[in-house]
C-alpha positions, 0 to 999 in steps of 0.5 A, spaced: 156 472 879 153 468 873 146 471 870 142 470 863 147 473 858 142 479 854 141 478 846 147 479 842 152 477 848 151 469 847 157 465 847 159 463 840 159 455 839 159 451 834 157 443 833 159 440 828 154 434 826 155 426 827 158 423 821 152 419 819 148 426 818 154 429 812 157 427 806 164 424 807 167 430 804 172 436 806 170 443 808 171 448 805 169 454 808 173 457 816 168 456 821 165 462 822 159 466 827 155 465 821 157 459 817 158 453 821 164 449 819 161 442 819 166 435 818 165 428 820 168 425 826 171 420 821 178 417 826 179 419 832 186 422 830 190 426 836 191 433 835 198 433 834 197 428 827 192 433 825 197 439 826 203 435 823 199 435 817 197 442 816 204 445 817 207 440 813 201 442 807 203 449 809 210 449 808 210 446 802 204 450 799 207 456 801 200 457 806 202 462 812 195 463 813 191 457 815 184 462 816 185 462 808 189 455 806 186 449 804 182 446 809 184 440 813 183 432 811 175 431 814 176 428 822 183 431 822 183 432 829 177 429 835 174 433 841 172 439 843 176 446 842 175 451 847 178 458 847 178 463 852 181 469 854 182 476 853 181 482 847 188 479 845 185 472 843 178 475 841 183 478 835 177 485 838 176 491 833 178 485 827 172 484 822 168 480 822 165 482 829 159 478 833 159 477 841 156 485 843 163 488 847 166 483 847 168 484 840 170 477 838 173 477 831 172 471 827 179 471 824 180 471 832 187 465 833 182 460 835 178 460 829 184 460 824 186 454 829 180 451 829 179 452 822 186 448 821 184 442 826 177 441 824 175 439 832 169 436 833 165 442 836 168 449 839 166 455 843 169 462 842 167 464 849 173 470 849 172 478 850 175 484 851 176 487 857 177 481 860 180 479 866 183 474 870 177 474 874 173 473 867 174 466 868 170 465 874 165 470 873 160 474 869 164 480 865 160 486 867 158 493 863 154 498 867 151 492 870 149 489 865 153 482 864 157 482 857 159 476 858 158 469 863 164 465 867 168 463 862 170 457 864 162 454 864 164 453 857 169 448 859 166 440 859 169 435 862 169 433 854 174 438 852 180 437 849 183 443 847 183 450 851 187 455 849 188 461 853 190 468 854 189 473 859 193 477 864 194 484 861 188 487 863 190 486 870 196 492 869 190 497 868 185 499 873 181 500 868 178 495 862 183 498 858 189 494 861 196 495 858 193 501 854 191 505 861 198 504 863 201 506 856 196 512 857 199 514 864 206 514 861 203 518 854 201 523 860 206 522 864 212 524 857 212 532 858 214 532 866 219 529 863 221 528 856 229 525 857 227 520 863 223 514 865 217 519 869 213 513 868 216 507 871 217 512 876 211 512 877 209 506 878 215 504 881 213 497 883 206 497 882 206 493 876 210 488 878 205 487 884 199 487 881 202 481 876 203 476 882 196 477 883 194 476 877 199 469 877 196 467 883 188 468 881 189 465 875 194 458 877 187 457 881 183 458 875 187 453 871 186 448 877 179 449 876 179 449 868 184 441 870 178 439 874 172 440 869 176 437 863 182 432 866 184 430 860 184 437 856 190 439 853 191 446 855 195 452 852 196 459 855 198 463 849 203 469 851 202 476 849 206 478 842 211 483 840 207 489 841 213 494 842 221 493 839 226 491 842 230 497 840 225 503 843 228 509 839 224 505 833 218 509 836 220 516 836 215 521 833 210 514 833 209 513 841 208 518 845 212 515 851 219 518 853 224 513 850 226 511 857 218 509 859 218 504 852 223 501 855 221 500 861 214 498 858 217 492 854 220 490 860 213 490 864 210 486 858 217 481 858 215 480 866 208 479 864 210 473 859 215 470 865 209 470 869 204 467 864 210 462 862 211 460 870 204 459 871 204 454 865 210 450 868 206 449 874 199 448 872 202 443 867 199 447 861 204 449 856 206 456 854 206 458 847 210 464 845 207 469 841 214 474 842 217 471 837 212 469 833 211 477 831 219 480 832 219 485 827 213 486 826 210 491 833 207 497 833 212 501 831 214 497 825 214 499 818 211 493 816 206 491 824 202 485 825 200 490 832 196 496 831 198 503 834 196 508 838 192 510 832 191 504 828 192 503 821 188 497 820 182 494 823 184 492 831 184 496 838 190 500 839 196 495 841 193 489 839 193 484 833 191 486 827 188 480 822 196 478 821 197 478 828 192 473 829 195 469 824 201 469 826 199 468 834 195 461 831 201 458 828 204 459 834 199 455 837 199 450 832 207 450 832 206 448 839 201 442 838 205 439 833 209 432 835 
């Protein structure tokens, strides 16, 4: 389904200028909704040449937060970046917002890794609520289009795609992960010493990954048709509960046994994502181990809580989990 996307629930897209229209000199503002990040093409480097640089001059300066350093050497990077996916890569509920419901944050992890590789042009097309399907047809509210096909914003000039998107696919509702964790949260009373949840489900979660696995393959070959020469990232979801589910006592309203079983089913969701990446001839990013020790139940969380703390959805980034999802994708990007 494709329509005329309403006001307010444009795409993002940001063009930067040929060089014979700016001064030769460095920006010094991230891009955002508002404020264009403007460069010259000057060389047409790699991507792995301008991320190199970047986490070099990180390291160094002590900078972990690319979305508040020093912006890169003017035409560090060439190409067109696109990022799609879901509320996860749309940093949804952290300000500032634009995109309607999608709720697409400009210190979303496309924009910190934008704003590092200074590409030639990027498009933000993410959204919340967002499922596999979202990349091949409109997104809806109400029957009202939220969002267009996300894979319209890719042309066979893209050289950068990353992409996040599976976690909807558990729920029945818009709210993915979290409808699950609302079942278990309701499911807790029948049986608060055991699993009543995974008993619920049993192996439904399971099933309905695979689908999901299989619809996006698809996708990605389609994504690999329009833009053949696109480096393509499939960016796993974060640490959003703790290895050790007793850390959540008195945070989560879900019996411990249930953590345990839904940090399994958000394990399998990962090895899903990383399986397809391997057979599309993408490369997988893992963001588990870029936020370890910083969860929902952490005393320090980069992932907000049932009852969120600082800006962001329930169990999703905040803007340090952003930061820390973007430097797993430059990480991945560098030689």
């Amino acid at each position: 389904m494709s329509g005329t996307l309403p006001a307010g629930f444009d795409t993002l897209s940001v063009t930067f200028p040929r060089r014979d229209a700016v001064p030769r000199t460095a920006p010094t503002t991230a891009p955002t909704a508002n404020t264009p990040h403007r460069t010259p093409a000057v060389g047409r480097r790699r991507w792995p040449a301008a991320v190199a640089g970047a986490l070099v001059a990180a390291a160094l300066g002590g900078v972990t937060t690319p979305a508040h350093a020093a912006a890169p050497a003017a035409g560090s990077a060439s190409g067109r970046y696109v990022a799609l996916g879901d509320s996860y890569a749309a940093g949804a509920g952290v300000p500032a917002i634009s995109g309607g419901l999608c709720l697409r944050s400009d210190h979303n992890y496309g924009h910190v890794v934008a704003a590092t590789l200074a590409p030639a042009a990027y498009t933000d097309r993410t959204c919340a609520a967002a499922k596999v399907s979202a990349l091949t047809t409109a997104q809806t509210d109400a029957g009202i289009v939220v969002n267009g096909p996300q894979l319209d914003a890719v042309t066979p000039d893209t050289s950068l795609v990353t992409l996040t998107v599976g976690g909807n696919n558990l729920g029945t509702s818009d709210l993915g992960f979290v409808d699950v964790v609302a079942t278990c949260s309701a499911l807790a009373i029948t049986n608060p010493l055991g699993a009543p949840c995974r008993a619920h489900y049993k192996d439904t979660l399971s099933r309905r990954l695979d689908a999901a696995a299989a619809q996006l393959s698809g996708s990605l070959q389609r994504l690999r048709a329009k833009a053949p020469a696109a480096r393509v990232l499939l960016v796993g979801y974060p640490a959003v509960l703790p290895d050790d589910a007793k850390r959540c006592l008195g945070k989560m309203t879900v019996t411990t046994g249930d953590l345990t079983y839904l940090r399994s089913v958000l394990g399998e969701l990962n090895d899903k994502l990383a399986g397809v990446a391997a057979a599309s001839g993408a490369t997988y990013v893992d963001t588990t181990a870029a936020t370890k020790g910083h969860d929902s139940c952490s005393s320090s969380p980069w992932i907000e809580g049932l009852l969120p703390l600082k800006p962001a959805l329930p169990l999703h980034p905040n803007a340090d989990g952003e930061r820390a999802m973007a430097r797993a994708v430059l990480t991945a990007l560098a030689p």
